[in-house]
C-alpha positions as CSV (number, residue, x, y, z in Angstrom):
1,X,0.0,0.0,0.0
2,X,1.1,3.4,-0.7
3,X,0.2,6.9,0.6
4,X,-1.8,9.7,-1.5
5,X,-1.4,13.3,0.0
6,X,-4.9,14.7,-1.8
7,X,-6.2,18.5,-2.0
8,X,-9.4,18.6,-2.7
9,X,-12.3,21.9,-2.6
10,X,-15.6,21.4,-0.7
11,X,-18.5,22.6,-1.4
12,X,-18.5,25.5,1.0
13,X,-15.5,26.3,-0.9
14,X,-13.1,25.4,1.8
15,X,-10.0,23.6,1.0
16,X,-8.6,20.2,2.5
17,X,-5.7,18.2,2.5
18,X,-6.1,14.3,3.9
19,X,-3.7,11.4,3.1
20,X,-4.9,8.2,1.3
21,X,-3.4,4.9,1.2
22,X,-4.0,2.7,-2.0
23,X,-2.1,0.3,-4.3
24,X,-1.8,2.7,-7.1
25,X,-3.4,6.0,-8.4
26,X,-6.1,4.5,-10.1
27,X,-7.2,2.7,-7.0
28,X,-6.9,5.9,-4.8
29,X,-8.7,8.2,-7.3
30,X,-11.7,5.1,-7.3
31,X,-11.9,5.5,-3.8
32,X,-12.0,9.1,-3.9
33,X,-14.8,9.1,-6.2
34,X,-16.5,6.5,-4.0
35,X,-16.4,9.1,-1.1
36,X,-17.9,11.8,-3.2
37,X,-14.4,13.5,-3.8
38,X,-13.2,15.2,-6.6
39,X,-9.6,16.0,-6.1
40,X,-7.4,18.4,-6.8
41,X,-4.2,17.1,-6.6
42,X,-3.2,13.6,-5.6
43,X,0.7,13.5,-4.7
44,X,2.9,10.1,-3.7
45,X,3.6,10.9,-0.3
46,X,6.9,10.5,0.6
47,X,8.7,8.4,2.9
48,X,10.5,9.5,5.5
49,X,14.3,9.6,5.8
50,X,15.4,7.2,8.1
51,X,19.0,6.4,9.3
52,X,20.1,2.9,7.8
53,X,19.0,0.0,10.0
54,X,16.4,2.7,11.7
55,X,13.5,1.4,9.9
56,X,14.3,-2.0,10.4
57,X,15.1,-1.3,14.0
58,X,11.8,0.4,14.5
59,X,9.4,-2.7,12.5
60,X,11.6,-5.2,14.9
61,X,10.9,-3.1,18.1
62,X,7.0,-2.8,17.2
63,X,7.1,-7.0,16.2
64,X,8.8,-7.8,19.4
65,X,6.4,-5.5,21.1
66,X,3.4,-7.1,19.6
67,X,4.5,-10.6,20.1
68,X,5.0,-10.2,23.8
69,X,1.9,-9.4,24.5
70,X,-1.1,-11.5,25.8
71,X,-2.3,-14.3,23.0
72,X,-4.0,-14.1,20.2
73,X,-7.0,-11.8,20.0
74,X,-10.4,-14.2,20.4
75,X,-13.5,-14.6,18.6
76,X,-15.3,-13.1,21.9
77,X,-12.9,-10.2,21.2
78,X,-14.0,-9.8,17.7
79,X,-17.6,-9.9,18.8
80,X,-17.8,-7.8,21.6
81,X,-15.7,-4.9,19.0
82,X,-18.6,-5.7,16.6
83,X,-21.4,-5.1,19.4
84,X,-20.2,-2.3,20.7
85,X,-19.2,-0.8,17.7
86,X,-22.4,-1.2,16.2
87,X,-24.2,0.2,19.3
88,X,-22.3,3.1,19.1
89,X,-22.9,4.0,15.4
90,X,-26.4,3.4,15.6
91,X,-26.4,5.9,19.0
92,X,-24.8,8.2,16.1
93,X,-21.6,8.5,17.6
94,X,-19.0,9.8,15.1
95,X,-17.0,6.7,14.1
96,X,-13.5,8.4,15.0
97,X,-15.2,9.0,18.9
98,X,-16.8,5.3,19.2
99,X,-13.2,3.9,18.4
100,X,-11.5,6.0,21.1
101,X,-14.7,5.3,23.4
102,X,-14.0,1.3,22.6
103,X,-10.2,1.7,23.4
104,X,-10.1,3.2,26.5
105,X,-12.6,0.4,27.6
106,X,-10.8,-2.7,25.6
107,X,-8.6,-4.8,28.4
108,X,-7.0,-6.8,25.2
109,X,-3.5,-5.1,24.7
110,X,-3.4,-6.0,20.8
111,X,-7.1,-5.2,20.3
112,X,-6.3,-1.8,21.8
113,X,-3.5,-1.1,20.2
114,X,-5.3,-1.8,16.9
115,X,-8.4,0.8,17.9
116,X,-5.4,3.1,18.8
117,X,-4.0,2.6,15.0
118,X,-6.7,2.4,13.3
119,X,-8.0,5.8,14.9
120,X,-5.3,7.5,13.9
121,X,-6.1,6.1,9.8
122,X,-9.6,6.9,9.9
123,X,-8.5,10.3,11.7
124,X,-6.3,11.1,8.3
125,X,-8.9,10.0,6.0
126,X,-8.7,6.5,5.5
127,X,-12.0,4.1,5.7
128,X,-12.8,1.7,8.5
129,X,-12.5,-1.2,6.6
130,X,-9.1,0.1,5.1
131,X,-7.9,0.6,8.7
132,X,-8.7,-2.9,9.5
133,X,-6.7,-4.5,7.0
134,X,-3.6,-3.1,8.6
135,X,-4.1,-5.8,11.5
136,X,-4.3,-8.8,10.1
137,X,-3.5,-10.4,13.3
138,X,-6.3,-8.9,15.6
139,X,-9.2,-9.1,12.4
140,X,-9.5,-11.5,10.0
141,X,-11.1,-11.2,6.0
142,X,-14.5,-12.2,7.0
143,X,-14.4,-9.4,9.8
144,X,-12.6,-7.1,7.2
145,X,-15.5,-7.9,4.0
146,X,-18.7,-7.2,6.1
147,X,-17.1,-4.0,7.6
148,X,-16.3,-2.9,3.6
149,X,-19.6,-4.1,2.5
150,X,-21.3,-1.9,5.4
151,X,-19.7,0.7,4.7
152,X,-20.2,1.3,0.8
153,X,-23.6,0.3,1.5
154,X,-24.0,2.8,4.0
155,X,-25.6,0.2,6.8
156,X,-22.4,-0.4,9.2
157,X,-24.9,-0.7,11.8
158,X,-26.9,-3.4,10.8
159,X,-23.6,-5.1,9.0
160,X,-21.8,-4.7,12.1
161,X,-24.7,-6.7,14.3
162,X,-24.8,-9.1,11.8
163,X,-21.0,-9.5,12.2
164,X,-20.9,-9.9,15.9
165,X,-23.9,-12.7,15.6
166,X,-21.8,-14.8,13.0
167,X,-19.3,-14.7,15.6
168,X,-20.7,-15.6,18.7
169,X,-22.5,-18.7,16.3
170,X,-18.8,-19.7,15.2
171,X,-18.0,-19.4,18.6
172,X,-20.3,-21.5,20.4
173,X,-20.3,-24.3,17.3
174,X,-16.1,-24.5,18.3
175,X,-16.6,-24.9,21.9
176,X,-19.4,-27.3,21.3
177,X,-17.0,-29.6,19.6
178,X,-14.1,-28.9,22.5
179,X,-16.4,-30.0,24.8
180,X,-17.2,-32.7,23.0
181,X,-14.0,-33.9,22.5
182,X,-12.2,-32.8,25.7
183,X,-14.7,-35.1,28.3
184,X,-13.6,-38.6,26.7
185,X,-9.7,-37.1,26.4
186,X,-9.4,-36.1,30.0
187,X,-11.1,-39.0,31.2
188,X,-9.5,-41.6,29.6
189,X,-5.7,-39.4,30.8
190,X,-7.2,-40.0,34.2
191,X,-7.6,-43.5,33.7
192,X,-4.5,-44.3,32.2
193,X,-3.2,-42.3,34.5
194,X,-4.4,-44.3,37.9
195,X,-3.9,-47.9,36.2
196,X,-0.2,-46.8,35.7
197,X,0.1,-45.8,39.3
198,X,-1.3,-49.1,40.7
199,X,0.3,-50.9,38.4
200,X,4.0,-49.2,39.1
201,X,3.2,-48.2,42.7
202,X,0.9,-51.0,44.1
203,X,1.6,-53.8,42.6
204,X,4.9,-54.6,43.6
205,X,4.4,-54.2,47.4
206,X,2.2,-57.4,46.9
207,X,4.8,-59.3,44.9
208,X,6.9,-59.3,47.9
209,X,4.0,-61.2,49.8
210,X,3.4,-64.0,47.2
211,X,7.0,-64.7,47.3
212,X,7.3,-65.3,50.5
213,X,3.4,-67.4,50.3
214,X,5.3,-69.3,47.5
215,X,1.9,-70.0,46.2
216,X,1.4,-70.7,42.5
217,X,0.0,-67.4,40.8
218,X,-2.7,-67.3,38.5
219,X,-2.0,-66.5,34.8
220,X,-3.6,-62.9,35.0
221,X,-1.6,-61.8,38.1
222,X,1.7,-63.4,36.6
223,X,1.0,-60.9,33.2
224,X,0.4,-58.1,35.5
225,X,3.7,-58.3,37.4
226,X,5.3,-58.7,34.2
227,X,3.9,-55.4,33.4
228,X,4.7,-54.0,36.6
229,X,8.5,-55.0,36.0
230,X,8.4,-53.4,32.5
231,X,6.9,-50.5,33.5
232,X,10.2,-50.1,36.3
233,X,12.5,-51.1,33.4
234,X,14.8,-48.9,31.7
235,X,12.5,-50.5,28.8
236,X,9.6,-48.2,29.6
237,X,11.8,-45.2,28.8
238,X,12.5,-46.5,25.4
239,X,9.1,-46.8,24.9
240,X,7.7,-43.8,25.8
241,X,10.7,-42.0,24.1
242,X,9.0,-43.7,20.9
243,X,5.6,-42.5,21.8
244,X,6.6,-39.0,22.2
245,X,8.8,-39.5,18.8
246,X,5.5,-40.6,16.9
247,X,3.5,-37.6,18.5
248,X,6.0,-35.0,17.3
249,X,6.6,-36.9,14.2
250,X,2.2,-36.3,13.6
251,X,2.4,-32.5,14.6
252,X,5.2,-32.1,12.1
253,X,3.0,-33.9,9.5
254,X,0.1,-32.0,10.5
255,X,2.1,-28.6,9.5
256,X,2.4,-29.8,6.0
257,X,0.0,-29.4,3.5
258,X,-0.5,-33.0,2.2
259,X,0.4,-34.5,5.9
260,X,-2.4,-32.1,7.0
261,X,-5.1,-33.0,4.6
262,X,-4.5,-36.8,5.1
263,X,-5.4,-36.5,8.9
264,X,-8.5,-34.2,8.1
265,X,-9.4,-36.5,5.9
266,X,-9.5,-39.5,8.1
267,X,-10.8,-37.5,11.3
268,X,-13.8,-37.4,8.6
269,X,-14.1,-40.6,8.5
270,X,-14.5,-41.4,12.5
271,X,-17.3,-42.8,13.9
272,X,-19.7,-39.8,15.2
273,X,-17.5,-37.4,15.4
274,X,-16.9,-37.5,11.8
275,X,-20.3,-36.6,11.4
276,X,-20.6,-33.9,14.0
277,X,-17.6,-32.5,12.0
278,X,-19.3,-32.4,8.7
279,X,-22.1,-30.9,10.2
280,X,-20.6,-28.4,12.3
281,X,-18.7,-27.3,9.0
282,X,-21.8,-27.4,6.9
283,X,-23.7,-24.7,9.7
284,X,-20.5,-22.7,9.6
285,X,-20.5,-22.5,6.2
286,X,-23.7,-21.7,5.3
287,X,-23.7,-19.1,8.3
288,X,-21.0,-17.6,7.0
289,X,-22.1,-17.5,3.3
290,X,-25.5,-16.5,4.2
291,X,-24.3,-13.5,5.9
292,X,-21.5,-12.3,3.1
293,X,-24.5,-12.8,0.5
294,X,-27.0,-10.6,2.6
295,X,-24.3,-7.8,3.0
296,X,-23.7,-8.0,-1.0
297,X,-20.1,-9.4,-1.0
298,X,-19.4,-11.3,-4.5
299,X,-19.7,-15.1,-4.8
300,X,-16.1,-15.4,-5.6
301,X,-14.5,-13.3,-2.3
302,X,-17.5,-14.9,-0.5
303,X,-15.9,-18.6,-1.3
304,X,-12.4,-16.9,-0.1
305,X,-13.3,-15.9,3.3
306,X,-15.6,-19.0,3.6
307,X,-12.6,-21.2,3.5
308,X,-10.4,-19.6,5.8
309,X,-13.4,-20.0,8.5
310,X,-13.1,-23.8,7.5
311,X,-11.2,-25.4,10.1
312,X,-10.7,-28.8,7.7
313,X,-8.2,-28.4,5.3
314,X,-10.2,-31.2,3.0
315,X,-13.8,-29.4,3.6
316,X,-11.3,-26.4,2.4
317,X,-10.1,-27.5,-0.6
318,X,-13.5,-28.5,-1.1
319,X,-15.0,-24.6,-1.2
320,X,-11.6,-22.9,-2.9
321,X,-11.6,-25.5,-5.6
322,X,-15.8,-24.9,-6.2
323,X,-14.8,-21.1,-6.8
324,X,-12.9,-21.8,-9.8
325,X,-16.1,-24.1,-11.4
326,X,-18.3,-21.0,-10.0
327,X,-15.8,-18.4,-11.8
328,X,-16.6,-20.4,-15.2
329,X,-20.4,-20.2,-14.8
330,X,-21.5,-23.1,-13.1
331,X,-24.1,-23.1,-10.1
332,X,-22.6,-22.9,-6.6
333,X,-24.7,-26.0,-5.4
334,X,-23.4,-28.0,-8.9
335,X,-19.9,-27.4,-7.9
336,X,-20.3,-28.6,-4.0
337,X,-22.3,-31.6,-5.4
338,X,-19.3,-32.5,-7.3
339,X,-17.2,-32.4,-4.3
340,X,-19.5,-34.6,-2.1
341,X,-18.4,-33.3,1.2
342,X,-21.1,-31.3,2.3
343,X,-24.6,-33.2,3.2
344,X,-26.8,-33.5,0.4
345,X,-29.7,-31.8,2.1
346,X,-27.2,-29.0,2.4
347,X,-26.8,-29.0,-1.0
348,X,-30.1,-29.5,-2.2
349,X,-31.5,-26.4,0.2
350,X,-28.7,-24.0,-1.5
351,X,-29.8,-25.3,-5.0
352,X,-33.4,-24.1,-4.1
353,X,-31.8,-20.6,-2.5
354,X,-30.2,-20.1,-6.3
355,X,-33.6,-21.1,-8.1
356,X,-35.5,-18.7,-5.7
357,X,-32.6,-15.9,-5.5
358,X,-33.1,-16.2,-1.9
359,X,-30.0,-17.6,-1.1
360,X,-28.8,-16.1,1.8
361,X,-32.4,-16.7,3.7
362,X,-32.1,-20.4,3.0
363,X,-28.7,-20.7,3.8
364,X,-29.9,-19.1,7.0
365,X,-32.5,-21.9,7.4
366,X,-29.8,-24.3,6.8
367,X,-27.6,-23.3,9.2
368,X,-30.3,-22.9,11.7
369,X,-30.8,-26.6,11.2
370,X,-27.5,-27.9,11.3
371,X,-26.3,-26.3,14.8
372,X,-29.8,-27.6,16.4
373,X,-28.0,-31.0,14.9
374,X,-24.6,-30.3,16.2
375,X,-26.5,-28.8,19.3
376,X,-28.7,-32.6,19.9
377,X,-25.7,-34.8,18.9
378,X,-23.3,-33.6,21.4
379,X,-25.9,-33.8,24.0
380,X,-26.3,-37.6,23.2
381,X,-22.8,-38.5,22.5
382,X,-22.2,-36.4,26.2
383,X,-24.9,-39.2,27.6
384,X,-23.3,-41.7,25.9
385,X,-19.9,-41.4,27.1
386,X,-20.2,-40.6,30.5
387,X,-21.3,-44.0,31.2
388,X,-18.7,-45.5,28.7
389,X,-15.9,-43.3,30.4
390,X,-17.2,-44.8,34.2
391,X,-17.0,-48.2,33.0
392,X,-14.0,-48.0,31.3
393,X,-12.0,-46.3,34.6
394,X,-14.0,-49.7,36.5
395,X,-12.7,-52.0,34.4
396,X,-8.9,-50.5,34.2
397,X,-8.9,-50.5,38.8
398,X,-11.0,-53.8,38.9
399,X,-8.2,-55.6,36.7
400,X,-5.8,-54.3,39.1
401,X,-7.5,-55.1,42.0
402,X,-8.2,-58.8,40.6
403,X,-4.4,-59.2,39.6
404,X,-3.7,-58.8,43.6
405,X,-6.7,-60.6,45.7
406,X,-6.8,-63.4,42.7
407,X,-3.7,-65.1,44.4
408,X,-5.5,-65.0,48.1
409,X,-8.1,-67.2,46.9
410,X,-5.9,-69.8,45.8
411,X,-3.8,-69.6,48.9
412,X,-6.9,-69.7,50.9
413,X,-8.1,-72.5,49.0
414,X,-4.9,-74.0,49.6
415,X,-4.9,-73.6,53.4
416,X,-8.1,-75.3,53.9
């Protein structure tokens, strides 16, 4: 991006000076023309002179500022900027005052250091959405298109609420999923966690006794001290050394595009929460579409944004790759048909939306539909495995607890 200085004449006769930053003229004199300008002069702005290794010092400083501050900014973050935002705009609040209001109130470092930039842009002439774009870290393109679309339509208000819903949506489809996958995780840590104990801790204290019984130990007690003496082996280390090995060795493959897509693809293909997947992408993405489409945002950047909310780098492909069919003409349901990752009722409903030209309301409908979906199957699979998980941590201490008193009976039975 490059800086404009522009003169321009009102129509009181007044004249002004404001800086505008744009690829090229051509861009900056569109814009201008969008705003109801007709400039003057429009002048490259010139950089200023900076000692060498200055500018370089001063874009390290601000990086190494930036990156020690808290973590990433949230999708809470995002909405609660939209809310407020849009409260203040509708209130009428002059959008140069509701984004110093919004800083002084914002506890996210990054997120106020972003109002503070992006003041000072809007302050010298520059747009909202224009201003965004500058912090790519704190808003992302979907965040970035509905503020633009607002604002060249001239509703940021209503754009802006529509914003902060879609996020809150994301938001609670992504922790619904957590949740869903975090109870069986944790429990089944716990678990391994307590049959390791008793079986490094516990078990050995009663090997001393049946020595010293000399009684003949049943088969599953005999594997169980054999465990229990692997496990206080310099074996065990080798092993788990190889365990942490292989779990590196997946996050590296993860990182890489093909490794990435292999392990999307078969957390696809698990049983229920391969579904739940699918459909938490399919309500995402037809959220997400829906709401581009009623702010007026092309197809084409629609598709673009829609994959970067896609969280499965197959479900991904899926959209970017429909965008080039779309680009040639072809029906957006057609091309997601051809990909056969979405559910066909998901496709079918968007088919009917083009028909109609009431896409973005059925998309709506859709998306309605598939998070009451998401909503009911993490509430069974919840029911489901809390029993599964109880009766799994039974079975792991009553094998334990067997391996030890099994031996007793014998003995006893060997006594009398």
């Amino acid at each position: 991006m490059t800086a404009f200085v522009v003169t321009y004449t009102t129509k009181s006769g007044q004249r002004r000076e404001m800086t505008l930053t744009a690829d090229n003229p051509s861009v900056a004199r569109r814009e201008l023309r969008r705003r109801g300008i007709l400039p003057n002069t429009l002048v490259r702005k010139e950089a200023p002179k900076i000692p060498q290794g200055g500018a370089k010092k001063a874009t390290s400083s601000f990086s190494g500022l930036a990156d020690l501050l808290e973590g990433p900014v949230t999708i809470r973050d995002k909405a609660l900027f939209a809310n407020k935002l849009s409260a203040l705009v509708d209130a009428g609040v002059p959008i140069l005052r509701s984004l110093d209001l919004m800083r002084m109130q914002q506890r996210s470092k990054k997120m106020r250091m972003a109002l503070a930039g992006m003041t000072q842009d809007v302050n010298q002439g520059d747009s909202l959405g224009n201003s965004m774009r500058r912090w790519p870290k704190v808003f992302d393109n979907l965040s970035i298109a509905l503020v633009e679309a607002g604002e060249a339509g001239g509703v940021l208000d209503d754009t802006l609420k529509r914003l902060a819903k879609l996020l809150e949506d994301n938001a609670k489809l992504q922790n619904q999923i957590k949740g869903a996958m975090s109870y069986p995780v944790t429990v089944l840590v716990i678990a391994i966690a307590v049959f390791l104990g008793m079986t490094i801790f516990l078990i050995p204290t009663f090997s001393s006794v049946f020595d010293q019984l000399g009684a003949e130990l049943p088969l599953f007690t005999q594997m169980m001290l054999n465990l229990s003496e692997f496990l206080r082996s310099w074996k065990a280390l080798i092993l788990l050394g190889g365990l942490v090995g292989f779990a590196f060795w997946v996050v590296a493959t993860y990182k890489t595009p093909i490794g990435r897509r292999q392990i999307d693809g078969l957390m696809l293909k698990l049983p229920l929460f391969g579904e739940l997947l699918v459909k938490t992408a399919s309500a995402q993405f037809c959220r997400t579409l829906s709401s581009l489409s009623k702010a007026g945002v092309p197809i084409l950047l629609s598709l673009e944004i829609v994959r970067e909310t896609a969280t499965n780098s197959v479900i991904s492909d899926a959209i970017i790759s429909c965008k080039n069919e779309v680009s040639e003409g072809m029906p957006l349901s057609a091309a997601l048909r051809l990909k056969n990752v979405f559910p066909e009722m998901c496709v079918n409903m968007l088919a009917i939306g083009e028909e109609t030209g009431e896409m973005d309301a059925m998309l709506s409908k859709v998306a309605d539909f598939y998070e009451d979906e998401v909503t009911t199957m993490v509430k069974a699979m919840t029911s489901m495995l809390e029993p599964a998980m109880i009766v799994l941590v039974g079975i792991i201490v009553g094998s334990v607890l067997l391996a030890m008193y099994l031996p007793m009976f014998s003995i006893y039975e060997h006594v009398r």
